[in-house]
C-alpha positions as CSV (number, residue, x, y, z in Angstrom):
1,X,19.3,-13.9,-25.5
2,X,16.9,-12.3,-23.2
3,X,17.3,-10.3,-20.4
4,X,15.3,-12.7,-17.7
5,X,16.3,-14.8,-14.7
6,X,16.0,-18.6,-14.3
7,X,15.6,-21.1,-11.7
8,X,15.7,-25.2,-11.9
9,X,12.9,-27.4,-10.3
10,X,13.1,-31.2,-11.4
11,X,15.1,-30.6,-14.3
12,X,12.7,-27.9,-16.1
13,X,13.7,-24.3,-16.1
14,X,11.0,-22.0,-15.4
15,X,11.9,-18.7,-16.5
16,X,11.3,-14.7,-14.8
17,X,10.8,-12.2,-16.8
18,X,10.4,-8.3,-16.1
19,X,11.7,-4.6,-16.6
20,X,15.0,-3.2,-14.8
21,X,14.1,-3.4,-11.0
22,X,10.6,-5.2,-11.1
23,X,12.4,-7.8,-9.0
24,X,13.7,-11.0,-11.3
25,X,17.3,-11.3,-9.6
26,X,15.9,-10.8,-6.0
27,X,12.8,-13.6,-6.4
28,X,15.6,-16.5,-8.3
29,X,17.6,-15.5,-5.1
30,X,14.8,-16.8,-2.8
31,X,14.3,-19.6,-4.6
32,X,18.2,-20.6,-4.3
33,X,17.8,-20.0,-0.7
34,X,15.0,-22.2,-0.8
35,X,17.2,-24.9,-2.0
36,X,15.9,-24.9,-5.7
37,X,19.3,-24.9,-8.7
38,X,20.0,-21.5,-9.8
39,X,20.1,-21.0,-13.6
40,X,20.8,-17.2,-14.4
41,X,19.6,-13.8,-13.0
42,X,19.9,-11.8,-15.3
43,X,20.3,-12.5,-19.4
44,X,19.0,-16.4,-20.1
45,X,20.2,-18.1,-23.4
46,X,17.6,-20.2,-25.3
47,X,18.2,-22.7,-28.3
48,X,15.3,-24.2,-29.8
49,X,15.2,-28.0,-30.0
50,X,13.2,-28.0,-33.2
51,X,12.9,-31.6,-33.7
52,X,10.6,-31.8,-30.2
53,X,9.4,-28.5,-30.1
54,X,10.6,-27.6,-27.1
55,X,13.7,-24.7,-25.7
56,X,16.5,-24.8,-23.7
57,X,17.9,-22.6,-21.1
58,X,22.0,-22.2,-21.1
59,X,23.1,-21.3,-17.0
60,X,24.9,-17.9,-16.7
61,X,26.9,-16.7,-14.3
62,X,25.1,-14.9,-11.5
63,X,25.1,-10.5,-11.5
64,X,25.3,-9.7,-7.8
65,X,22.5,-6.9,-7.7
66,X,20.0,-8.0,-5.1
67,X,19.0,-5.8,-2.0
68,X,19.4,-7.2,1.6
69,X,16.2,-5.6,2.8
70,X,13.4,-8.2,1.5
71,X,15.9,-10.8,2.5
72,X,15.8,-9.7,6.1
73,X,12.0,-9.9,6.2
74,X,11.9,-13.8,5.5
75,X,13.7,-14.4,8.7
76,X,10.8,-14.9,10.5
77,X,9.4,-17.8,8.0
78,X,12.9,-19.0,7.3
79,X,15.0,-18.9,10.8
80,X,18.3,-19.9,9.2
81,X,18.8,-16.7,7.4
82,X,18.9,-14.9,10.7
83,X,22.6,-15.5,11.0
84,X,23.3,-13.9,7.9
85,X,21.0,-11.0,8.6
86,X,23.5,-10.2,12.3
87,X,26.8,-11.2,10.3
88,X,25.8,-9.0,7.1
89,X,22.9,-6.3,7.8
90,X,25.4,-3.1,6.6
91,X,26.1,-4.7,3.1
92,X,23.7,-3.7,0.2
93,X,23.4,-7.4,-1.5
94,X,23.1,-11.0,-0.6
95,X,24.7,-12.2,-3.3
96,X,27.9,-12.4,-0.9
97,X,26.2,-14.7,1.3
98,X,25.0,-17.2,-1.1
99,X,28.2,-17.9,-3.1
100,X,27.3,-21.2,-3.9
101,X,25.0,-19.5,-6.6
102,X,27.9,-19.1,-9.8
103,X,29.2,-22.8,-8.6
104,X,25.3,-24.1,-9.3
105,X,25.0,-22.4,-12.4
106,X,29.0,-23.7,-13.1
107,X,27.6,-27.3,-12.0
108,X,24.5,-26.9,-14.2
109,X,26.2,-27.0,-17.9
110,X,23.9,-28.6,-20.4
111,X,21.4,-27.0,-21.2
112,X,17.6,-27.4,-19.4
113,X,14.1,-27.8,-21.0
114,X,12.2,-24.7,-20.1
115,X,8.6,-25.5,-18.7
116,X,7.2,-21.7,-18.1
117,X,7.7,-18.5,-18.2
118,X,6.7,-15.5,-15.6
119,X,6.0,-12.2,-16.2
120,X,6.7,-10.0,-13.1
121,X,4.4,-6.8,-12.7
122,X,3.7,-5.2,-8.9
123,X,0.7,-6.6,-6.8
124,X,-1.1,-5.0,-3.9
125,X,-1.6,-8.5,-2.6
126,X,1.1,-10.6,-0.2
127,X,-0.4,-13.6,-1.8
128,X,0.9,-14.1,-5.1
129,X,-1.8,-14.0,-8.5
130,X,-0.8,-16.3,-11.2
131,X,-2.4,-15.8,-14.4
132,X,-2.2,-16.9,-18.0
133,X,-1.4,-13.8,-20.0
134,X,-2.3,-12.8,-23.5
135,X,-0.4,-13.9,-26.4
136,X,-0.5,-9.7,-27.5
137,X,1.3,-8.8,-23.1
138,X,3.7,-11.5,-24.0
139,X,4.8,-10.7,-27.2
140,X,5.5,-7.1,-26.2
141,X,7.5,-8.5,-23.0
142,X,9.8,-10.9,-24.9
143,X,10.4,-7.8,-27.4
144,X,11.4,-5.5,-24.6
145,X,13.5,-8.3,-22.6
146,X,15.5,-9.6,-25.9
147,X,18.9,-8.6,-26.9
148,X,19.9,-7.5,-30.4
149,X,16.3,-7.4,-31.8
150,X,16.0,-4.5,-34.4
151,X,13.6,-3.5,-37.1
152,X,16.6,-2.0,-39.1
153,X,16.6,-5.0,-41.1
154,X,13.2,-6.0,-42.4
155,X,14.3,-9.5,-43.2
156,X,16.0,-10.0,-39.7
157,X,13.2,-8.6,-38.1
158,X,10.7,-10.8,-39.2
159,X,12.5,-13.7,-38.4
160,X,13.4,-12.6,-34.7
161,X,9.6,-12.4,-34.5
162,X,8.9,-15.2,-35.2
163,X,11.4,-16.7,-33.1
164,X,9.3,-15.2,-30.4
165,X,6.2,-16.3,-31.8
166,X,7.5,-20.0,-31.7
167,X,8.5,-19.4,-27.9
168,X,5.0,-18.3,-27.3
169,X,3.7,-21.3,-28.9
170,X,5.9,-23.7,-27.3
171,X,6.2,-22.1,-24.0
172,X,3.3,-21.1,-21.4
173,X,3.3,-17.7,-20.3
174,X,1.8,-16.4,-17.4
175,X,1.4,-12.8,-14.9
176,X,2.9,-13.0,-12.1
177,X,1.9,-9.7,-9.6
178,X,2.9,-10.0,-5.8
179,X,3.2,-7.1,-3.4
180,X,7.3,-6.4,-3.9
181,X,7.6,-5.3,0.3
182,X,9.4,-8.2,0.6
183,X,6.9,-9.9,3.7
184,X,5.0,-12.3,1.5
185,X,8.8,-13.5,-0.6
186,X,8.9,-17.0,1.3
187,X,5.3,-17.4,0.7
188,X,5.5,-16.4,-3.5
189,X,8.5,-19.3,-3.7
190,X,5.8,-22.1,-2.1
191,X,3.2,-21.2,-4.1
192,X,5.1,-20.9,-7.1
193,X,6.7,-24.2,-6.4
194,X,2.6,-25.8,-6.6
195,X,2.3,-24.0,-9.5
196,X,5.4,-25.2,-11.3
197,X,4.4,-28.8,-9.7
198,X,0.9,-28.6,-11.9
199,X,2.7,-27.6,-15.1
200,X,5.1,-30.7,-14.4
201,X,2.7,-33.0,-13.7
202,X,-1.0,-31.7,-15.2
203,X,-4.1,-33.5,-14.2
């Protein structure tokens, strides 16, 4: 179980990843308003398919904790939010607005082939910077971001790390930093979307 987001893009699950408040729940609800599946927003399942070496993310149903703010500053690049913006601009969250969200991740039940992971951190930049990042970053991400991992047990903690270890192996990892204002958010899902588009389809 780790505490991570998730989004669907011809059927691979790319997965976000990031502390409390560094933006996972806000940037999966972009890219359902962008018309990609949502998976989860908040704690992703994984299995392991062992015999290809691969893992699988398990839907959730969405938490609604995502601000209105950076939402209202895409109306300019996406013009069909703007009637949400007049209809809603008191409320705190979105998630009201897009209820279709729990009926994709409802509609979405077996479990999808994860192609990528994200690691969120803050950016000065509008334009996104996509990066691979070490195996040493990632390890200490997943730590923080899994449930139920403790070093009480030597045994048990061993093999939880090297359950990580095999999602590292089998899974690419990469930094994700972005300015978090909220301007560049329609720009971060299109570039994204060419990056997930290269994973998909390498040269």
């Amino acid at each position: 179980m780790l505490h991570a987001a998730a989004i669907m893009s011809d059927g691979r699950a790319f997965l976000i990843l990031g502390e409390s408040g560094a933006g996972k729940s806000t940037l999966t609800t972009a890219f359902a308003l962008a018309s990609f599946r949502f998976l989860s927003d908040d704690v992703v399942r994984l299995t392991r398919d062992e015999g290809r070496h691969r893992w699988l993310a398990h839907p959730s149903i969405p938490v609604p904790r995502v601000r209105l703010a950076p939402f209202e500053k895409m109306s300019k690049e996406w013009p069909h939010l703007g009637e949400i913006f007049r209809l809603h601009r008191r409320q705190l969250n979105v998630r009201a607005r897009v209820p279709s969200l729990a009926a994709q991740a409802s509609a979405t039940p077996m479990p999808i082939p994860v192609a990528a992971a994200y690691v969120l951190r803050s950016g000065d930049s509008l334009a996104p910077k996509i990066v691979p990042i070490s195996i040493a970053d990632a390890l200490v991400i997943l730590g923080r971001s899994t449930y139920f991992l403790s070093a009480d047990d030597p045994e048990q903690w061993a093999s939880q790390l090297r359950t990580l270890t095999d999602l590292l192996v089998d899974v690419p990892h990469y930094a994700l930093s972005y300015s978090h204002a909220g301007e560049g958010l329609a720009s971060v899902v299109r570039d994204l979307d060419t990056h997930f588009s290269r994973i998909r389809h390498p040269a």
